[in-house]
C-alpha positions as CSV (number, residue, x, y, z in Angstrom):
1,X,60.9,90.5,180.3
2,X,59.2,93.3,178.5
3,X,57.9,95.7,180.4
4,X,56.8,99.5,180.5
5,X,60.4,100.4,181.1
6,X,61.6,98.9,178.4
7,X,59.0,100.3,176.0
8,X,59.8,103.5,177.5
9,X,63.6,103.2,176.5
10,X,63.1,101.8,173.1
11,X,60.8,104.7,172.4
12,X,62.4,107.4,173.2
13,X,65.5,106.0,171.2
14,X,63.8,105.4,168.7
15,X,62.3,109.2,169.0
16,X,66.0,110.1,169.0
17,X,67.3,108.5,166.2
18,X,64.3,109.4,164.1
19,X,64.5,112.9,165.0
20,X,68.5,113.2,164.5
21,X,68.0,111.4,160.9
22,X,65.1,114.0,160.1
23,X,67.1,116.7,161.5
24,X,70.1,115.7,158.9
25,X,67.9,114.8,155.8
26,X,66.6,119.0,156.4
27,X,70.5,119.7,156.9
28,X,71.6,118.1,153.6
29,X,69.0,119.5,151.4
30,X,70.0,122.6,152.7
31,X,73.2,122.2,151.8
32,X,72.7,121.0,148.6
33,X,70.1,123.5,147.6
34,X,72.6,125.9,147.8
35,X,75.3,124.0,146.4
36,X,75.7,125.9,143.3
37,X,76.4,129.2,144.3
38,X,78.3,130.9,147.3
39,X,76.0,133.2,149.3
40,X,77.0,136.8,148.3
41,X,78.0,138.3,151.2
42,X,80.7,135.6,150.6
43,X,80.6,135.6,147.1
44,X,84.1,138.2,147.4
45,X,86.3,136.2,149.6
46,X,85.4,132.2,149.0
47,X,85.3,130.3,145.5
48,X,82.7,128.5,144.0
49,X,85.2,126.0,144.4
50,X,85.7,125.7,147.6
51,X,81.6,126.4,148.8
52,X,80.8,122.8,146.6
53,X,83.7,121.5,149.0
54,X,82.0,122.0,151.9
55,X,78.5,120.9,150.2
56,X,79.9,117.8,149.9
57,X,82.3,117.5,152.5
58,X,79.1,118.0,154.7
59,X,77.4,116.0,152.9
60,X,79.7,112.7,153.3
61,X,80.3,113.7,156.8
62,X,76.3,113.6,157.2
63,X,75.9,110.1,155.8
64,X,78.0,108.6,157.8
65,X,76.8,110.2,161.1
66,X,73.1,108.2,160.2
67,X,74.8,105.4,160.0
68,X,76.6,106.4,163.6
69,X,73.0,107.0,164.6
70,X,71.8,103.5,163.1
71,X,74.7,101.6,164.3
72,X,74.3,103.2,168.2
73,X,70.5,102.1,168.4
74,X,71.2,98.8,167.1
75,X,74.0,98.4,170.1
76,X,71.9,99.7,172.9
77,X,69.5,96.9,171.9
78,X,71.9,94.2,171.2
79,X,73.9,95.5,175.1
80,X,70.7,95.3,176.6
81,X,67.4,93.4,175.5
82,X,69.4,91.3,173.1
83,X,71.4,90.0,176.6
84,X,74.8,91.6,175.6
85,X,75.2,93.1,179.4
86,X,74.2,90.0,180.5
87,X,76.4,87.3,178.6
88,X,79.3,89.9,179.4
89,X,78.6,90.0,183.5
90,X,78.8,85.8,183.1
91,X,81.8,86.1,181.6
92,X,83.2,88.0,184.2
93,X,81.5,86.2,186.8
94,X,83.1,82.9,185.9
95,X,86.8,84.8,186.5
96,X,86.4,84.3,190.4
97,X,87.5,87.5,191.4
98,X,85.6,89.3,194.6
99,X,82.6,91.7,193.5
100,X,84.6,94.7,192.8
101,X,86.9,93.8,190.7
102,X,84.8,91.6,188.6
103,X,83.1,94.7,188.5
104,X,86.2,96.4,187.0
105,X,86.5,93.9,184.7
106,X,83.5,94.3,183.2
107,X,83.7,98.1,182.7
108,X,86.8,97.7,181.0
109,X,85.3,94.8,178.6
110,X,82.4,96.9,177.9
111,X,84.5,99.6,176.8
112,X,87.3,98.0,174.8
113,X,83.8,96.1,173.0
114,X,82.7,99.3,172.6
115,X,85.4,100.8,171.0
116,X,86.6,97.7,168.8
117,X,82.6,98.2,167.4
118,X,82.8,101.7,166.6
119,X,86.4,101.5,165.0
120,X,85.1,100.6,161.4
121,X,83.0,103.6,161.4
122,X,86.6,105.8,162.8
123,X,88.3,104.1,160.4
124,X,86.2,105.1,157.6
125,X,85.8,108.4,158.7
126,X,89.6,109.4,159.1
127,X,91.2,107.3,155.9
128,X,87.9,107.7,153.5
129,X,86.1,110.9,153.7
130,X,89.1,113.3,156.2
131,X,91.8,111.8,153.1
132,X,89.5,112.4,150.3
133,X,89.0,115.8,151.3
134,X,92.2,116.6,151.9
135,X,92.2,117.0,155.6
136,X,93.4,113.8,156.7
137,X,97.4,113.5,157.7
138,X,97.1,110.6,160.0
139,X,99.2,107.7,158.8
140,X,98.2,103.9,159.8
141,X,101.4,103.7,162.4
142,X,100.0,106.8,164.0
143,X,96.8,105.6,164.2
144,X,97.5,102.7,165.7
145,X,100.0,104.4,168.3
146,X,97.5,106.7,169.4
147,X,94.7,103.7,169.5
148,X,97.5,101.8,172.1
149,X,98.4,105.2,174.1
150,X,94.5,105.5,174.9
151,X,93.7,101.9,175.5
152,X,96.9,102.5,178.0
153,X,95.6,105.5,179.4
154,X,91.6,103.4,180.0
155,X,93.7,101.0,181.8
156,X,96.1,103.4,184.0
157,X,92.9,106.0,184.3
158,X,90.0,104.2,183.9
159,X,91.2,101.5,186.4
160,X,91.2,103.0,189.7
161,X,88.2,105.3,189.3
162,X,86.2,102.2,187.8
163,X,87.5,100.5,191.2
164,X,86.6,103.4,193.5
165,X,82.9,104.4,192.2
166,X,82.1,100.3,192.4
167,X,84.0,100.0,196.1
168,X,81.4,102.9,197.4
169,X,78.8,101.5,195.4
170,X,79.6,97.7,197.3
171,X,80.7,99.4,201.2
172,X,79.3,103.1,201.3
173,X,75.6,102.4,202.7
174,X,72.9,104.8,201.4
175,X,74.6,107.8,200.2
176,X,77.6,106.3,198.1
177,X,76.4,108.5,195.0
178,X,76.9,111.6,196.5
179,X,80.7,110.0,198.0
180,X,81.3,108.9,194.7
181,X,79.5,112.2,192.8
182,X,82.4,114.0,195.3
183,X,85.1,111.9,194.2
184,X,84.3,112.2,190.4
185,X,84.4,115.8,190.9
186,X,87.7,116.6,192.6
187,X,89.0,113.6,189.8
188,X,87.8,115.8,187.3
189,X,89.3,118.4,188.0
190,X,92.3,117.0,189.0
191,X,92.3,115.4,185.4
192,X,92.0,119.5,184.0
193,X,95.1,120.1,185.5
194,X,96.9,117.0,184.9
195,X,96.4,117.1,180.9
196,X,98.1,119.9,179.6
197,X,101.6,118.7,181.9
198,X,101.2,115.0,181.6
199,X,99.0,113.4,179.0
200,X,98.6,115.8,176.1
201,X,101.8,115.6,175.5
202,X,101.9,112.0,175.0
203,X,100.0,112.9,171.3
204,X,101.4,115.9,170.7
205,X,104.5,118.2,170.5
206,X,104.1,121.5,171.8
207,X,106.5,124.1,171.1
208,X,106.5,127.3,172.4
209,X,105.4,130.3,170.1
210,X,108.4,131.5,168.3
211,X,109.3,135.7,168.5
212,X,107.9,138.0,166.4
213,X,105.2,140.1,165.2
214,X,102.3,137.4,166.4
215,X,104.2,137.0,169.8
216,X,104.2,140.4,170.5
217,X,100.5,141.2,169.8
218,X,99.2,138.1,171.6
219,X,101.4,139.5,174.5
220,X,100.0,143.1,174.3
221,X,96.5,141.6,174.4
222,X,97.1,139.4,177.2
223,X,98.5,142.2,179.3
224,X,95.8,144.4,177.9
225,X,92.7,141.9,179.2
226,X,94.9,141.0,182.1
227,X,95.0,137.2,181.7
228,X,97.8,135.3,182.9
229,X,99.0,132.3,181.5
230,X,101.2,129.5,181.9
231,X,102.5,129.8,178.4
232,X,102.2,130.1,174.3
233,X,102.2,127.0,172.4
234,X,101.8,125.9,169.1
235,X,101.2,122.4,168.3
236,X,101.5,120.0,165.6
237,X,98.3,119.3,164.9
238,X,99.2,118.8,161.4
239,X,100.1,115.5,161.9
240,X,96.7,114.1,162.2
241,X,95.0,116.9,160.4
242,X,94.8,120.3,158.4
243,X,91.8,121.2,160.5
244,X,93.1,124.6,162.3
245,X,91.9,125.7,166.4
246,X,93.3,127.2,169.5
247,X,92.4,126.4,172.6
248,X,92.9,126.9,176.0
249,X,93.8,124.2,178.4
250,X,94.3,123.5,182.4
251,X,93.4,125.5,185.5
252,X,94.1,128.8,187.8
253,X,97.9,129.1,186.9
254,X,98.5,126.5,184.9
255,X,96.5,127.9,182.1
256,X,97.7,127.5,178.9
257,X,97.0,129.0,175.6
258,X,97.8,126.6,172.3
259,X,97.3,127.3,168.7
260,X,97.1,124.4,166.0
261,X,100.5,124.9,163.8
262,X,97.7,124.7,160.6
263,X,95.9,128.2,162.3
264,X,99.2,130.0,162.1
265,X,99.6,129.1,159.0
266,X,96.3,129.8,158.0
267,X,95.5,133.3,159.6
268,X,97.5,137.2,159.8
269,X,99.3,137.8,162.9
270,X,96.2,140.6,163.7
271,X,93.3,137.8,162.8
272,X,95.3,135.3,165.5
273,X,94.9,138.2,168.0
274,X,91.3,138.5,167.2
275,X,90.1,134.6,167.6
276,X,92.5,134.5,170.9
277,X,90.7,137.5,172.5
278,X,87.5,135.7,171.8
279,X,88.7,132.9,173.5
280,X,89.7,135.5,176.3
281,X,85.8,136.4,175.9
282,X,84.9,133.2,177.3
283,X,87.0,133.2,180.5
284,X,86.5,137.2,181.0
285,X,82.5,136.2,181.3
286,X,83.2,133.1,183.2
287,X,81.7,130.8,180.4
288,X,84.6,128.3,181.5
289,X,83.5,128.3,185.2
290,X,80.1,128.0,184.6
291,X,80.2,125.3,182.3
292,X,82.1,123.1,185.0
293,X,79.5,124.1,187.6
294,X,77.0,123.1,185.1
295,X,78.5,120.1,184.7
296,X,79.3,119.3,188.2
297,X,75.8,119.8,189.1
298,X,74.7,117.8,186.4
299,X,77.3,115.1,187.7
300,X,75.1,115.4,190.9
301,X,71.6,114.7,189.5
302,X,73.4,111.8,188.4
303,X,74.5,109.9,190.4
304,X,71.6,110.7,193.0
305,X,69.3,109.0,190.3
306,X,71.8,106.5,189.3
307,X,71.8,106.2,193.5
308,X,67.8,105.5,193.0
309,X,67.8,103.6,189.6
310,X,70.2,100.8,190.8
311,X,67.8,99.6,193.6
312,X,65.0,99.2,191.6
313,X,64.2,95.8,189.9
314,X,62.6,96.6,187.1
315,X,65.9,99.2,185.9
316,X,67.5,96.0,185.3
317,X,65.0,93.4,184.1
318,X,63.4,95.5,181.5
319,X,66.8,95.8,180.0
320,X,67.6,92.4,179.6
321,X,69.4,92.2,182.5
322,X,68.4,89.5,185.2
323,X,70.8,89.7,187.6
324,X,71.3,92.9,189.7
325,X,74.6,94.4,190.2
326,X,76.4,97.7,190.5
327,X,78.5,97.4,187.6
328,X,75.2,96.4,185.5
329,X,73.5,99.4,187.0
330,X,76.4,102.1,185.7
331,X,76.8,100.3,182.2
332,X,72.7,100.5,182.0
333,X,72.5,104.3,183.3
334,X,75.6,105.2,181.2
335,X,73.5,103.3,178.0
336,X,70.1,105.2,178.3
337,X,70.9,108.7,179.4
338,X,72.0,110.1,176.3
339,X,68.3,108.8,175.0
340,X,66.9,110.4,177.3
341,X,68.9,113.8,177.8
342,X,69.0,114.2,173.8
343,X,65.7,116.2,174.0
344,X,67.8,119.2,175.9
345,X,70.5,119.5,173.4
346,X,68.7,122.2,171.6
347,X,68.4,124.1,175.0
348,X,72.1,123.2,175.8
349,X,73.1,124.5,171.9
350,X,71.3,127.8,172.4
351,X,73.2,129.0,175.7
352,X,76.4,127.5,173.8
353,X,75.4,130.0,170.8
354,X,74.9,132.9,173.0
355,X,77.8,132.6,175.4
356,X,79.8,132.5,171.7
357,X,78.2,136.3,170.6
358,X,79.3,137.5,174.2
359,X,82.4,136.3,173.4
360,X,82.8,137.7,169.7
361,X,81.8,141.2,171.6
362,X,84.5,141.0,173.9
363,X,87.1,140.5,170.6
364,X,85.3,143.3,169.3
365,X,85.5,145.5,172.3
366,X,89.4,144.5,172.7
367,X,90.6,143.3,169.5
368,X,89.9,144.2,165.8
369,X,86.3,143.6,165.0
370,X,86.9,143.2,161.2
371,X,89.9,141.0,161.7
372,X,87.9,138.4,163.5
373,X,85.5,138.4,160.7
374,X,87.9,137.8,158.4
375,X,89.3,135.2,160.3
376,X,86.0,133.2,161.0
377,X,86.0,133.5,156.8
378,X,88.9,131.8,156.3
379,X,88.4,129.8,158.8
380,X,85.2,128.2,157.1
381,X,86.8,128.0,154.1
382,X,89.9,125.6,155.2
383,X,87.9,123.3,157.4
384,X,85.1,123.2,154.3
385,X,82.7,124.3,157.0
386,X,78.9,124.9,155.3
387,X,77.9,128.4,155.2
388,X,74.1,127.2,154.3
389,X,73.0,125.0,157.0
390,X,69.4,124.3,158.0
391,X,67.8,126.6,160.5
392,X,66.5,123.8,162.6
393,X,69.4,121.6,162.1
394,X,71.7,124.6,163.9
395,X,69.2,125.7,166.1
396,X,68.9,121.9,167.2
397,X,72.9,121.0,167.1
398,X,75.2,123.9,166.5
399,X,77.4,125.2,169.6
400,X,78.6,127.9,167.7
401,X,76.0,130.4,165.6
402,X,76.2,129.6,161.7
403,X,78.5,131.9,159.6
404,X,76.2,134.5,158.4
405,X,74.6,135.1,161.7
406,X,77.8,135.4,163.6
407,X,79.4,137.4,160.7
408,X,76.3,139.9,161.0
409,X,76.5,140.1,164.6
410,X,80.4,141.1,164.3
411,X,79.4,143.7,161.9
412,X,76.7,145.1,163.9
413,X,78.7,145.5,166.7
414,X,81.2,147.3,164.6
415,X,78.7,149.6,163.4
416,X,77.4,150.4,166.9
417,X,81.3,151.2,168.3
418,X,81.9,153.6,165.1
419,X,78.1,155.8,166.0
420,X,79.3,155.6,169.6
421,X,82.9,156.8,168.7
């Protein structure tokens, strides 16, 4: 039945789409515009060469995110008003188990769907455009190991939390979201804690980082900021990529710190200091915390409108779905949020973007200023990042500020310490 609810939905995805396809049509004649010449503030320290690499690199990797875009509008329909949801909750129906666990069953069909119809598009953008740029290093077998790890993980994981959220949906009266908002939290943080030890390790080695010069100056800076941690790793992340990062990982004591083996490899034992203490930045501002409390309280609104949405008719009939159920209403909430919520991302990009200056300030203020500009250079360079991207585009998207503006920040906080010196 079409109704005002489903035009709303359909509109606003089809807002979304349009706006993200306009968004990367501005990005890639950007890009291209500037594709035959390197800006010159860069002009010194990156080829030609490598500039048209990232043109195109952005470029390929542009193309197919349309198609992502396409391809996810065309499911939501085809899931809901073209009766996916509902031939799936028949089929599940028909196994005669009680309403929970048919329940479970259909989140777990839903997803392994999912993924099977999105693997094409993985496929094609690990072994076609990461392999003819010269980042991929995933082989078939290891693609297909780490495809059965996760699908092993949904089922150990995803199991008993599908099964919990649906049993306080089905027997915890009125206020089930906020038991079950409560129970996703302390999972999730739970899950923080738990990945470093126990399932990180399933995809990765991580060695600890070997003595020397790098060592020594990570160790200085650490006792310098006062941050303890459970730990220096570096991993093999060239095994799946040449992409360099470093990242920090877990909670309270179990923090650890972990550096791609390709960063290592790519940067000075002095430019590794500097991109650590702006990740030090982050937690020495509380960026961490506060995106967790942002999320929790997100995690809240939720679930008290998914606690709303699922007792209203019309949620479910003007989405193609006839018959009422909890595991309908999550699969339906879980499908039009993101059309919906895409019209904050811009808001959510620009805190993102300024919680990264206040942590290139702190590297500045603790590290070597120049260093981390030099790092963020090279950094660019080897993961064929763009350093002409569209204003809008990055002011829409980008988490992190684009490479001239963060570069002139560095430097102007540089100039600043030498007049206060």
């Amino acid at each position: 039945m079409i109704t005002a609810w489903t035009w709303s939905v359909v509109s606003f995805a089809l807002l979304a789409t349009m706006t993200g396809l306009y968004l990367s049509w501005r990005q890639q004649n950007s890009v291209l515009r500037n594709r035959g010449a390197v800006p010159p503030r860069f002009a010194e320290k990156i080829p030609l060469s490598a500039h048209q690499k990232a043109a195109d690199y952005t470029r390929a990797k542009i193309q197919l995110g349309n198609i992502g875009r396409i391809w996810g509008l065309l499911l939501l329909l085809a899931w809901t008003l073209g009766g996916g949801l509902a031939l799936l909750s028949d089929i599940t129906a028909s196994f005669g188990l009680s309403e929970v666990w048919s329940g479970v069953a259909f989140l777990i069909l839903f997803a392994l769907i999912g993924s099977l119809l999105d693997l094409p598009l993985e496929l094609y953008g690990t072994f076609a455009i990461e392999a003819r740029f010269g980042f991929n290093k995933m082989t078939a077998a290891l693609f297909v190991s780490d495809m059965v790890k996760q699908l092993a993980l949904m089922l150990v994981i995803g199991t008993p939390l599908a099964w919990v959220i649906l049993a306080l949906m089905e027997g915890a009266g009125d206020l089930w979201w906020f038991y079950g908002w409560l129970f996703l939290t302390l999972f999730m943080l739970f899950m923080i804690w738990a990945y470093p030890t126990f399932i990180a390790p399933l995809f990765n080695k991580f060695t600890a980082l070997p003595d020397g010069e790098m060592k020594q100056r990570i160790e200085a800076l650490l006792d310098r900021c006062g941050f303890k941690s459970n730990g220096l790793f570096v991993m093999d992340g060239s095994r799946r990529s040449s992409h360099g990062n470093a990242y920090f990982t877990g909670l309270g004591n179990a923090k650890r710190i972990v550096f791609f083996d390709t960063l290592i490899n790519q940067l000075e034992p002095l430019e590794t200091e500097a991109v650590l203490a702006h990740e030090l930045g982050h937690f020495h501002h509380g960026h961490v915390k506060k995106r967790l409390i942002v999320m929790v309280m997100m995690n809240l609104l939720g679930f008290a409108l998914l606690g709303w949405l699922s007792q209203q008719a019309w949620f479910y009939v003007g989405l193609g779905v006839k018959q009422p159920s909890n595991h309908a209403a999550l699969v339906l909430f879980m499908l039009v949020l993101p059309v919906f919520t895409f019209a904050i991302t811009p808001l959510m990009s620009y805190f993102s973007r300024k919680n990264e200056f206040e942590a290139d300030a702190y590297a500045v203020a603790n590290s070597s200023g120049q260093a981390l500009a030099d790092a963020l250079v090279k950094m660019y360079e080897d993961n064929a990042s763009t350093l002409t991207p569209d204003a809008l585009h990055s002011a829409w998207y980008d988490s992190h500020p684009p490479a001239p503006v963060r570069i002139d920040h560095i430097e102007l906080l540089l100039r600043q310490s030498r007049q206060a010196a």
